[in-house]
N, C-alpha and C positions, 0 to 999 in steps of 0.2 A: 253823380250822374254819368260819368264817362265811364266808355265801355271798352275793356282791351280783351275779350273775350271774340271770338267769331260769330260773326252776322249769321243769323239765322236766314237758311234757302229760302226766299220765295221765289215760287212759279208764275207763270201769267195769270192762273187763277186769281193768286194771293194777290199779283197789285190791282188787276181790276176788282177786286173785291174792296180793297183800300180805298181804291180814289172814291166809290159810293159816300161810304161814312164818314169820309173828311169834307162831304159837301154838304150832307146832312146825314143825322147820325141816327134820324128816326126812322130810317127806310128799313122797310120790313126785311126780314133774309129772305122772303119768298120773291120781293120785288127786286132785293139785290139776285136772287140766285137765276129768274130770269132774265136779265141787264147781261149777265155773266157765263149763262149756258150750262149752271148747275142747278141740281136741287134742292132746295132746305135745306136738308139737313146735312148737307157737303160745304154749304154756306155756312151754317154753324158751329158745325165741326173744327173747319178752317177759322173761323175768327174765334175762338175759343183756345186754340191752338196760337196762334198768333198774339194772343192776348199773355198767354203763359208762354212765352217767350218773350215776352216784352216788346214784338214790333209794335202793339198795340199796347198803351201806354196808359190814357184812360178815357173814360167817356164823360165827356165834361158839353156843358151849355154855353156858350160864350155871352156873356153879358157885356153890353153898352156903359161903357164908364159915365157918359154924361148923363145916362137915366140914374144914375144914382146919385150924383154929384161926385162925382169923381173925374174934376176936369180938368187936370191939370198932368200932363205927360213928360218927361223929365229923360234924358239921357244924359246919362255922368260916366266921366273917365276917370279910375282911382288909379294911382298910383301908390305902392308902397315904399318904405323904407325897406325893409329885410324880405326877403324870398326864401324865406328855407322855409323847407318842406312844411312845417308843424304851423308857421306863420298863416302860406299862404291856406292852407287847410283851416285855419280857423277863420280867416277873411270869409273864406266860401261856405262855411257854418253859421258865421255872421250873416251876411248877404241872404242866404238863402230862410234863413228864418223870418226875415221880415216879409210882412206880408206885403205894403206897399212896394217893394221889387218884384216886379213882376217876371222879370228875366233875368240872367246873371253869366255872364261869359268870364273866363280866363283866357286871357288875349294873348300874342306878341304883339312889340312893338312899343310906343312911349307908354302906353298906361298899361296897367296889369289886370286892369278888369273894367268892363263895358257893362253896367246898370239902364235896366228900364223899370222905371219909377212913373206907379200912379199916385197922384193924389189932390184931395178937393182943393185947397189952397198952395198958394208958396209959403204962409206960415207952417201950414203940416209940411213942408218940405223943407224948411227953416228950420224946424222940430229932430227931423230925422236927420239932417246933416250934424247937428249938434250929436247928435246919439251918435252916429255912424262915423264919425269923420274926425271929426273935432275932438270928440272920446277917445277914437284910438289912436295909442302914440305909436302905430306902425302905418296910419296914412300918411302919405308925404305931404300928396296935395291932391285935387279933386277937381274935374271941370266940370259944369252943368252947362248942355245945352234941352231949353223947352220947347217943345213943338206947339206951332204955331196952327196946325191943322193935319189932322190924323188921312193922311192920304192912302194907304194902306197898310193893313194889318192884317197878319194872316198866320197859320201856323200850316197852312195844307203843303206834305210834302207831295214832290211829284214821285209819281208812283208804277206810272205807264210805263215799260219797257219799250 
């Protein structure tokens, strides 16, 4: 996921065009392109264009973890034994494959990597620390802290110049 290539130009078009669809994604381009002071198909153009660049990443629904039973929110700090390059690349192959981590940072500082973990029970979270942790002989150690109430959650970045 990291990028060492140059940011793609956006103009004031392009982030007011942004903030639209990170509030709701189902806004028409005719209704973003009047918000914005273009037309259609300059609205289209542009997120089309933006998309195959990668500023726009994907177009996803955000679903309610507790309408599913998925209520249980988990933040863990791993720390490894060995850092070389091939290690910590396979952590982040690790990591990133499960579907219960919902997020996945490589960090400085005491832990090497900051985990956001959903899931229905602490036994399914029992389950995967055994898989994830306890399996591998390059975790050192691991801290879980569980959220006690999802006060916000969000991915919208700012986008306004």
């Amino acid at each position: 996921m990291s990028r060492s290539v140059q940011p793609p130009q956006l103009d004031a078009f392009d982030r007011k065009i942004l903030a639209i669809p990170q509030r709701d994604n189902t806004t028409p381009q005719r209704t973003i392109g009047e918000a914005v002071n273009l037309s259609a198909p300059a609205v289209q153009r542009r997120i089309k264009r933006m998309t195959k660049e990668g500023v726009i990443q994907a177009n996803a629904a955000i679903v309610d973890p507790m309408a599913i039973g998925q209520s249980v929110t988990i933040f863990v700090e791993v720390e490894v034994i060995s850092e070389t390059a091939a290690q910590i690349e396979e952590a982040k192959r690790a990591f990133a494959s499960e579907p219960e981590i919902q997020q996945c940072y490589y960090v400085t500082g005491e832990a090497d990597f900051i985990l956001v973990i959903i899931v229905p029970t602490m036994g399914d979270y029992e389950a995967l620390t055994r898989r994830l942790f306890f399996g591998n002989n390059n975790v050192k150690r691991f801290r879980t802290f569980v959220a006690m109430d999802r006060v916000k959650v969000g991915l919208n970045i700012p986008v306004e110049a």
